[in-house]
C-alpha positions as CSV (number, residue, x, y, z in Angstrom):
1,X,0.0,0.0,0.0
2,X,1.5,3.4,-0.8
3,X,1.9,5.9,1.4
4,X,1.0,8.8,-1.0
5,X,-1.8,10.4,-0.3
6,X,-3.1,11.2,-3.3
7,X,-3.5,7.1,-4.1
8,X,-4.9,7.1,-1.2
9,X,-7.5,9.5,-1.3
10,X,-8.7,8.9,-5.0
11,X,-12.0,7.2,-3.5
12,X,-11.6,8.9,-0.6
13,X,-11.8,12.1,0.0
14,X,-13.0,15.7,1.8
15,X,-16.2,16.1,0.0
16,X,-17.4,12.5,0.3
17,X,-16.7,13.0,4.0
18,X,-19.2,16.7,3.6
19,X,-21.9,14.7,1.7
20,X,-22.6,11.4,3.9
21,X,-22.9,13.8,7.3
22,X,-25.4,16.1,5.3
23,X,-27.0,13.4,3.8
24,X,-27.7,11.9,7.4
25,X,-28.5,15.3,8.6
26,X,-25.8,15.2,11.3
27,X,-25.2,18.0,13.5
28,X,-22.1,21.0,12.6
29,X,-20.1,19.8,15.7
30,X,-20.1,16.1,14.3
31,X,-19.6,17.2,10.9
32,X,-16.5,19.2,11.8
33,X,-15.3,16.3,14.8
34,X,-15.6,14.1,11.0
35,X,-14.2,16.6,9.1
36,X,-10.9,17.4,11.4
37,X,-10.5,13.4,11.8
38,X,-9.9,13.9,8.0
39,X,-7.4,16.1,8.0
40,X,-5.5,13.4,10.4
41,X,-6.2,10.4,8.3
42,X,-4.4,12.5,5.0
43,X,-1.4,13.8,7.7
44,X,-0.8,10.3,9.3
45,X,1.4,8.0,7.2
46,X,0.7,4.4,6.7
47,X,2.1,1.3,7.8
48,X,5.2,0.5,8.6
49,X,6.4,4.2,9.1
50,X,3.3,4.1,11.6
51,X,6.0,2.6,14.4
52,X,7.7,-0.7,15.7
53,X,4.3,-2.1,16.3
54,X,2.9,-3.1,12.7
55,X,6.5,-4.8,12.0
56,X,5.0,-7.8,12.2
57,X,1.6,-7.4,10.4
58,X,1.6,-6.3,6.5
59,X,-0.8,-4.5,5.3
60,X,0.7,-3.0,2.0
61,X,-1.3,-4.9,-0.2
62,X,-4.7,-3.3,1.1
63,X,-5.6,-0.8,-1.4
64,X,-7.6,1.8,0.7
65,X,-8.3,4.0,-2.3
66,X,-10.7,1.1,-3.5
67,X,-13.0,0.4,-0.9
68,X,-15.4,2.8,-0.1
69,X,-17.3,3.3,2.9
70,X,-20.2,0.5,3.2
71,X,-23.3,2.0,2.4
72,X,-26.9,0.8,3.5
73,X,-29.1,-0.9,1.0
74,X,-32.1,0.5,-0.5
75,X,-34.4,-1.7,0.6
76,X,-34.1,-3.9,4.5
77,X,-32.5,-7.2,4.4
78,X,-33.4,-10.9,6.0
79,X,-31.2,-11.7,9.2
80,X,-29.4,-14.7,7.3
81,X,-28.7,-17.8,9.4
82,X,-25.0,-17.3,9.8
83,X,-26.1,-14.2,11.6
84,X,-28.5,-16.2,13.9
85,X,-26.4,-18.8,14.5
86,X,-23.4,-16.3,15.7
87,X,-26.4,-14.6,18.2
88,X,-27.5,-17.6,19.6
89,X,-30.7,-17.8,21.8
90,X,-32.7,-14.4,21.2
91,X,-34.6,-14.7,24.5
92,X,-31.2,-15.1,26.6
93,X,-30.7,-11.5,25.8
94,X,-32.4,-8.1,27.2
95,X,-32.1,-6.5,24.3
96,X,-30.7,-7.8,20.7
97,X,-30.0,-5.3,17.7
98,X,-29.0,-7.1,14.3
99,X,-27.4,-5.2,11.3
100,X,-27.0,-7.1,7.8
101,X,-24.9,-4.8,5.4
102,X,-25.2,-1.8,7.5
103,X,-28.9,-1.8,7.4
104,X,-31.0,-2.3,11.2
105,X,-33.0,-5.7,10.6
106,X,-34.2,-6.2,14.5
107,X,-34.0,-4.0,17.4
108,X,-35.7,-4.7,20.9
109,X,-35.3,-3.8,24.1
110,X,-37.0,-4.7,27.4
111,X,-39.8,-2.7,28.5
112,X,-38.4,-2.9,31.3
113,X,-34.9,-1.5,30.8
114,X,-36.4,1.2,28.1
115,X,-38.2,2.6,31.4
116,X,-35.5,2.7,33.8
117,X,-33.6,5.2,31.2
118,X,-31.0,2.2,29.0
119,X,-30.6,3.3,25.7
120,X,-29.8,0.5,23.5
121,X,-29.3,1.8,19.9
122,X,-27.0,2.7,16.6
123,X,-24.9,5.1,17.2
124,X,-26.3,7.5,14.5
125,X,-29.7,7.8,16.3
126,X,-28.1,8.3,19.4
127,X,-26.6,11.7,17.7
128,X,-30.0,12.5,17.1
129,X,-32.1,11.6,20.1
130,X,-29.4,11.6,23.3
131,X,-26.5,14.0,21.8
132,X,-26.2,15.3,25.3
133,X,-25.3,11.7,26.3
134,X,-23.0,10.9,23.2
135,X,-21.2,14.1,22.5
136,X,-19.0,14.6,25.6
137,X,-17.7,11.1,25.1
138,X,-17.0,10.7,21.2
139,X,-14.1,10.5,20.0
140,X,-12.5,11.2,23.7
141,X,-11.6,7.3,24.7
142,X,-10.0,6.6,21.4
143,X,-8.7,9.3,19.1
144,X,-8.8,10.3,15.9
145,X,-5.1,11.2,15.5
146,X,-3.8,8.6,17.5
147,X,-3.0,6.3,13.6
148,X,-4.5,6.3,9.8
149,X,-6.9,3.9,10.4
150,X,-8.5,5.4,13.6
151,X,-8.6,8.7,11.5
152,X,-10.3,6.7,9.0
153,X,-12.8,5.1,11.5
154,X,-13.7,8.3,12.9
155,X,-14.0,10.2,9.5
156,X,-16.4,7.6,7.9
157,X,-17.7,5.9,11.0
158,X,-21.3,4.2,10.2
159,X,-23.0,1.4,11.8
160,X,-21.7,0.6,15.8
161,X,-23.7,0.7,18.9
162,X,-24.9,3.5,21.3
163,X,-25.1,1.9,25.3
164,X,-26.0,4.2,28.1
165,X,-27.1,2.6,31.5
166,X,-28.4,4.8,34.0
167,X,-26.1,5.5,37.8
168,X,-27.4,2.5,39.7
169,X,-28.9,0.4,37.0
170,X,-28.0,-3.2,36.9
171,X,-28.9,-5.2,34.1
172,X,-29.0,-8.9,34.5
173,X,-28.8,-10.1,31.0
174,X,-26.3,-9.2,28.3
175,X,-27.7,-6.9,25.6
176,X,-26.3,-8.4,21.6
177,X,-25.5,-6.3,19.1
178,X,-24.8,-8.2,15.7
179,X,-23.1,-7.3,12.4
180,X,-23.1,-9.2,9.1
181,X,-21.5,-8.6,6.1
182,X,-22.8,-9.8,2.5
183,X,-21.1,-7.2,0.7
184,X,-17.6,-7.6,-0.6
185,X,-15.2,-5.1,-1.3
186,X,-16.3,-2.5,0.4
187,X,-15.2,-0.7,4.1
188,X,-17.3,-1.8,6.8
189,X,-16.5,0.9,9.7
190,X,-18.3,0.7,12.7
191,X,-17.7,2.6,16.3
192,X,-19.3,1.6,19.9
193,X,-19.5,3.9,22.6
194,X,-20.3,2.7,26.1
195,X,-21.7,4.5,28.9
196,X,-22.5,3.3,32.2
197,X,-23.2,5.8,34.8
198,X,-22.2,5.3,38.9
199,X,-22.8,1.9,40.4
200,X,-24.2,1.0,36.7
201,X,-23.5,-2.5,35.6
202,X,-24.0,-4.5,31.8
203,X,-22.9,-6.5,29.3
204,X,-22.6,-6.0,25.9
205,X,-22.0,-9.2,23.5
206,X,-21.3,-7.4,20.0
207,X,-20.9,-10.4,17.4
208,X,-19.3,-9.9,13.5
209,X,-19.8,-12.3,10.9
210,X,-19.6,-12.7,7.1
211,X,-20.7,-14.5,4.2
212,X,-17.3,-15.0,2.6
213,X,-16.0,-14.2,-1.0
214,X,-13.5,-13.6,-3.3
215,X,-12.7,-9.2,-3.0
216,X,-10.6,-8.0,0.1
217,X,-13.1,-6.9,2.1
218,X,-11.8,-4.4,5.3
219,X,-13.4,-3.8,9.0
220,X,-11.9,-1.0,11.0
221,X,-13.8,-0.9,14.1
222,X,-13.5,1.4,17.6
223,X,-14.9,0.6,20.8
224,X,-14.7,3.4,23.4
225,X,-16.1,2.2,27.2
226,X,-17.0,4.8,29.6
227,X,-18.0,3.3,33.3
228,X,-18.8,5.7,35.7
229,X,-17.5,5.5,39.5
230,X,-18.0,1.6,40.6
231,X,-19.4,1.1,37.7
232,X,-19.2,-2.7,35.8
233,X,-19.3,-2.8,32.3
234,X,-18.5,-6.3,30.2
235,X,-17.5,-6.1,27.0
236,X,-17.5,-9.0,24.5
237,X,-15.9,-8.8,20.9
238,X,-16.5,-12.2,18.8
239,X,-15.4,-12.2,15.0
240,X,-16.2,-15.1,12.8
241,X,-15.3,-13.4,9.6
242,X,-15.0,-14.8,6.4
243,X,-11.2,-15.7,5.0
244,X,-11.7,-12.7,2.0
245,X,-11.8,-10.1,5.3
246,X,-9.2,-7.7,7.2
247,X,-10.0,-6.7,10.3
248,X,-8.0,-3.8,12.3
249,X,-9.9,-2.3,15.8
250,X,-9.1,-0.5,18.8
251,X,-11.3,-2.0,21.8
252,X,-10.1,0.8,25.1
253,X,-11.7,1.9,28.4
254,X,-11.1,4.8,30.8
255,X,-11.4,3.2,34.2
256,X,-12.3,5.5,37.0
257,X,-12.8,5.5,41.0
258,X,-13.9,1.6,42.1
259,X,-15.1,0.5,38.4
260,X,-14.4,-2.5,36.6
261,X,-14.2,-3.3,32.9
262,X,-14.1,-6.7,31.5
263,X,-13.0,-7.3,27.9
264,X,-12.9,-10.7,26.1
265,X,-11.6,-10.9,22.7
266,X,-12.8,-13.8,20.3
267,X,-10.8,-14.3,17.2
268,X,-11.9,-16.9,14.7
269,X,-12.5,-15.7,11.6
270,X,-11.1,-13.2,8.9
271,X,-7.7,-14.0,6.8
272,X,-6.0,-10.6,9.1
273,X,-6.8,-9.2,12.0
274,X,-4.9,-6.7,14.0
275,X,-6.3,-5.4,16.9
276,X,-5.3,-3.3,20.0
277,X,-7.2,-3.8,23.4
278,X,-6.9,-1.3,26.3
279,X,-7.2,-0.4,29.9
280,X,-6.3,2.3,31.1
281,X,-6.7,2.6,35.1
282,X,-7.3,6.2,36.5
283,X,-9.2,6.5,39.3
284,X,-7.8,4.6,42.5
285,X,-9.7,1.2,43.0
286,X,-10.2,0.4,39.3
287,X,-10.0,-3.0,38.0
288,X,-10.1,-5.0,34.6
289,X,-9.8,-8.0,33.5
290,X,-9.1,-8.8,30.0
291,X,-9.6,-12.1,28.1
292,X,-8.4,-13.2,24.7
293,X,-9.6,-16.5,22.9
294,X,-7.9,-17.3,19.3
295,X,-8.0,-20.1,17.0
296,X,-6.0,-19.7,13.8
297,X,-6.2,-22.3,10.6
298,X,-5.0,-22.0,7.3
299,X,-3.1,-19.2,6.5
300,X,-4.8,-16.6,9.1
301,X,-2.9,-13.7,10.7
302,X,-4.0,-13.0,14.1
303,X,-2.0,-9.4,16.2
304,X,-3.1,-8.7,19.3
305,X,-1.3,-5.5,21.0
306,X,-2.5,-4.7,24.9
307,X,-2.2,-2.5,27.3
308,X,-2.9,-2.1,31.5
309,X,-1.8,1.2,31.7
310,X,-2.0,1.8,36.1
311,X,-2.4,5.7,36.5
312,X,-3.4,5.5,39.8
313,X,-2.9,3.8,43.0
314,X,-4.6,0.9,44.4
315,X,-5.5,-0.4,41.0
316,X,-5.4,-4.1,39.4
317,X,-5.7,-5.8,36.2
318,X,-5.4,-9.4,35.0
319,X,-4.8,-10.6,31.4
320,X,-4.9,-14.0,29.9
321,X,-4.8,-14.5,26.5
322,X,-4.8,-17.7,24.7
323,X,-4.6,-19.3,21.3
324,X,-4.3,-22.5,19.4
325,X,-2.8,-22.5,15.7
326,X,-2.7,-25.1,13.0
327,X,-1.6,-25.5,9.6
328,X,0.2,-22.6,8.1
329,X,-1.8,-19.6,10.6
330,X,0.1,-17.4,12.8
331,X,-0.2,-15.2,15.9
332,X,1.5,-12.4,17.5
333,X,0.7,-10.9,20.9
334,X,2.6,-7.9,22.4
335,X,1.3,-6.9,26.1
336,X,2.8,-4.2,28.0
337,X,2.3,-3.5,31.4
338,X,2.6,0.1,32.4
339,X,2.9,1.5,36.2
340,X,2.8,5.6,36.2
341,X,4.9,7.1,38.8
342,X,2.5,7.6,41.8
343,X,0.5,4.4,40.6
344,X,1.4,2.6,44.3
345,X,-0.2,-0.6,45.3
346,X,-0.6,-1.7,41.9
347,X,-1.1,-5.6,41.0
348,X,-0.9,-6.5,37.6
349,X,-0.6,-10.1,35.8
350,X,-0.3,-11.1,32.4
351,X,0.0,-14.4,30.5
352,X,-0.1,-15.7,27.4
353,X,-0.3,-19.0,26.6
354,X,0.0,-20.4,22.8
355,X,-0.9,-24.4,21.7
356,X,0.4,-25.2,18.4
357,X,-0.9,-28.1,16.7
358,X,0.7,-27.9,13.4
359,X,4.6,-27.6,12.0
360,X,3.6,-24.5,10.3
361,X,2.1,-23.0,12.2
362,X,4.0,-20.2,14.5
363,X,3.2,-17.9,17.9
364,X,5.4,-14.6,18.8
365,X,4.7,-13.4,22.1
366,X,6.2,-10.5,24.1
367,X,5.1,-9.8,27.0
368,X,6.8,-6.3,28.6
369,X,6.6,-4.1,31.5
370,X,7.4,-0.8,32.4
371,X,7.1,0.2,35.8
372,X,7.7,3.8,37.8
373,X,6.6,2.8,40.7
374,X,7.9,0.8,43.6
375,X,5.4,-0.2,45.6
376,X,3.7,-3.1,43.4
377,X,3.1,-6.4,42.7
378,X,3.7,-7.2,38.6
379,X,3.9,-10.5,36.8
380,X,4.0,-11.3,33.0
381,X,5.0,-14.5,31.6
382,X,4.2,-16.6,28.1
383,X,4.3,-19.8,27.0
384,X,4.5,-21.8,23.6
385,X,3.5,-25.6,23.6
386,X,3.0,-28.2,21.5
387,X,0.4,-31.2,22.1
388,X,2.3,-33.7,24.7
389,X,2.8,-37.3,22.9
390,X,2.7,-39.2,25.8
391,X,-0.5,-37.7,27.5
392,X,-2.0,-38.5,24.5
393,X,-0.8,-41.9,24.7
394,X,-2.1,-42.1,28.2
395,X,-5.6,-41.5,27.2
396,X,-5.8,-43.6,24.1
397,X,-4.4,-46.2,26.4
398,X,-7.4,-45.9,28.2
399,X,-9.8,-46.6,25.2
400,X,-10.4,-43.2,24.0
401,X,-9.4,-42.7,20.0
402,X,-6.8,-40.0,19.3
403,X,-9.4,-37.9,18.2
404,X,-10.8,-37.9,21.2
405,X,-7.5,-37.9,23.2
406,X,-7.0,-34.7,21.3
407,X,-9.6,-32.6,21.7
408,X,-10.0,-33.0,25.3
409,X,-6.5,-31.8,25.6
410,X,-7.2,-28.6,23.5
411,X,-10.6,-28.5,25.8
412,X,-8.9,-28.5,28.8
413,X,-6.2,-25.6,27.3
414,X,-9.0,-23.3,26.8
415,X,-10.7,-24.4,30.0
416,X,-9.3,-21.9,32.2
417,X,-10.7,-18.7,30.8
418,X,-13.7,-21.0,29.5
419,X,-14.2,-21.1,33.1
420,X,-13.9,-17.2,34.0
421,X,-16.5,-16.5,30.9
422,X,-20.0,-15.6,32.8
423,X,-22.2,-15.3,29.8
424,X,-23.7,-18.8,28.6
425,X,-24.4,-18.6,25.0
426,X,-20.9,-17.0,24.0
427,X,-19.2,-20.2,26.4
428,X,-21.7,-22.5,23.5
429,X,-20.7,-20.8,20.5
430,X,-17.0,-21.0,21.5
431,X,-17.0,-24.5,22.2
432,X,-18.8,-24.8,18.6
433,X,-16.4,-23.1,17.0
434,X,-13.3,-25.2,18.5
435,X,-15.0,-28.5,17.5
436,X,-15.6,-27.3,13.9
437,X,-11.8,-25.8,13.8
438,X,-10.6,-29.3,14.8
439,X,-12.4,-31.2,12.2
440,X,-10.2,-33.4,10.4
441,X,-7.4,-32.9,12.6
442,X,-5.7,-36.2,14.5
């Protein structure tokens, strides 16, 4: 991919940014929040000059100056069944929003919940209907200057999710969000924003599927969580793209006073994915926990960058990431652990943990800290494994094929975050989607 701007802006450019935020009849301070995240995404340069941490993730051959900006069809799609399958039980959920192409096919939210004050709904009718709720936070968690493709993603942004829980609301159920993609070719560029007043708590399960094909198809996605003092807000990202997709995303919170974010990532899907997830601890008391689930086949390309930044004291986070590759597919995960000075009493752990079930196939993991304080309690470590011989051999020894023998031994390697996942229907589809990932494979 060039780093010119002019091949990059021949699809692209400052008028078409002018004509889709008239055409949705978005308000000046939107338009010009759009129009200055422009002006970043023609300043920024591309990969690799955009630093150490794309080295290992090539994206030169995505031509951005050939896919344009999805837009909705004319008339409203069907919810296909790969779409429905990804969801899972309907009536497990409070409230369930379903977007095929970028077009709304279902939305529904509890009486209930639409009465005590949750707003559960895309993010471009939240501009309309709550902007007092969605302007302060916009574009604040994850900036538009920050790289090209966030520029991009806040430029063009359609599609996405609007959350806002009431202080002191507590919703039992997870709320689903789901996204499916017939179209091919084209740049599907969706943004979440969380908000979750004090002593608030939810769960958002946003799922990402699509139908396949032949044409590069791109997803550049930003997820921006807001909890408000002791608030709990759980986040859940599942991709089951199709092999023709790329996939690069930003997934960060701002964690105040005594909240607590939960993120899990699920990556099975898409040929490339790159994706950062954050935390960023600021108020004293925070905690998060973040989860990462991978299973790579084929030729896919899975990067993971992370971050528990500790900004203030008496904070903790704790991050396991796993992943099991086969064939020719590849992972990298780069976690840093970052202790501000004055970020006392911190405790922080990290681990990554890679199974590799194929010659091929390969894992890089580098986990880092960086600490400036010195009263705190820090662990990272990583691990890459192959399947043990001889515990197979002990299994098949007791009548089990090697089949068998095999998959419970991948079971019981996911089994330790299958076992910190509270939320019933994404713990189904993940065990799914392992079986149907080992087929074939003895």
């Amino acid at each position: 991919m060039s780093s010119n701007p002019s091949t990059v802006t021949s699809a692209l450019d400052r008028d078409l940014v002018v004509r889709r935020s008239a055409a949705a009849g978005e308000p000046d301070w939107l338009r010009e929040q759009r129009l200055a995240a422009w002006d970043a995404f023609v300043r920024l340069p591309l990969p690799p000059d955009a630093g150490d941490e794309w080295r290992r993730t090539d994206l030169k051959s995505l031509d951005l100056a050939s896919l344009r900006p999805l837009d909705p069809p004319a008339q409203k799609p069907e919810a296909p069944a790969g779409l429905v399958a990804l969801v899972g039980d309907p009536a497990a959920a409070a409230g369930l929003r379903l977007v095929v192409d970028g077009a709304a096919v279902q939305s529904r939210l509890t009486p209930e919940l639409a009465k005590a004050g949750v707003v559960f709904t895309s993010l471009e009718d939240a501009v309309r209907s709550h902007p007092d709720l969605v302007r302060p936070h916009l574009g604040s968690v994850v900036r538009a200057d920050e790289n090209k493709y966030r520029a991009l993603n806040a430029a063009f942004w359609g599609g996405g999710t609007f959350l806002y829980v009431p202080a002191g609301v507590e919703v039992d159920l997870q709320l689903v969000g789901g996204t499916w993609l017939t179209a091919e070719g084209v740049a599907l560029l969706p943004r979440t924003l969380v908000v979750a007043g004090d002593r608030a708590r939810v769960t958002l399960v946003e799922v990402f599927g699509s139908s396949g094909g032949t044409a590069r198809t791109f997803a550049d996605y930003a997820v921006e969580l807001v909890p408000g003092a002791g608030a709990q807000i759980r986040y859940v990202n599942l991709e089951d793209w199709g092999p023709n997709l790329w996939e690069v995303g930003i997934v960060r919170a701002l964690v105040g006073r005594d909240a607590t974010v939960n993120t899990l990532m699920i990556g099975f899907g898409a040929g490339l994915v790159k994706t950062n997830v954050e935390s960023r601890l600021l108020g004293e008391g925070a905690t998060s926990e973040m989860l990462g689930v991978l299973f790579g086949d084929g030729a896919q390309h899975f990067d993971y960058h992370t971050l528990q930044e500790h900004a203030a004291p008496s904070t903790t986070s704790d991050l396991l990431y796993k992943g099991a590759l086969k064939d020719k597919a590849r992972s990298i995960f780069s976690g840093l652990i970052r202790a501000d000075q004055g970020a006392q009493k911190t405790n922080a752990f990290q681990l990554n943990r890679n199974l590799i079930l194929s010659e091929g196939a390969r894992a890089d993991s580098m986990p880092k800290l960086e600490i400036l304080a010195n009263d705190l309690r820090c662990t990272h470590g990583a691990s890459t494994s192959r399947l043990n011989d001889e515990q197979i051999f002990y299994l098949m020894s007791r009548g089990l094929p090697r089949e068998i023998a095999v998959r419970m031994m991948v079971d019981g390697f996911f089994g330790e975050i299958f076992d910190r996942i509270p939320v019933e229907t994404v713990r189904g589809w993940l065990s799914g989607a392992i079986e149907r990932k080992m087929a074939g494979y003895v």
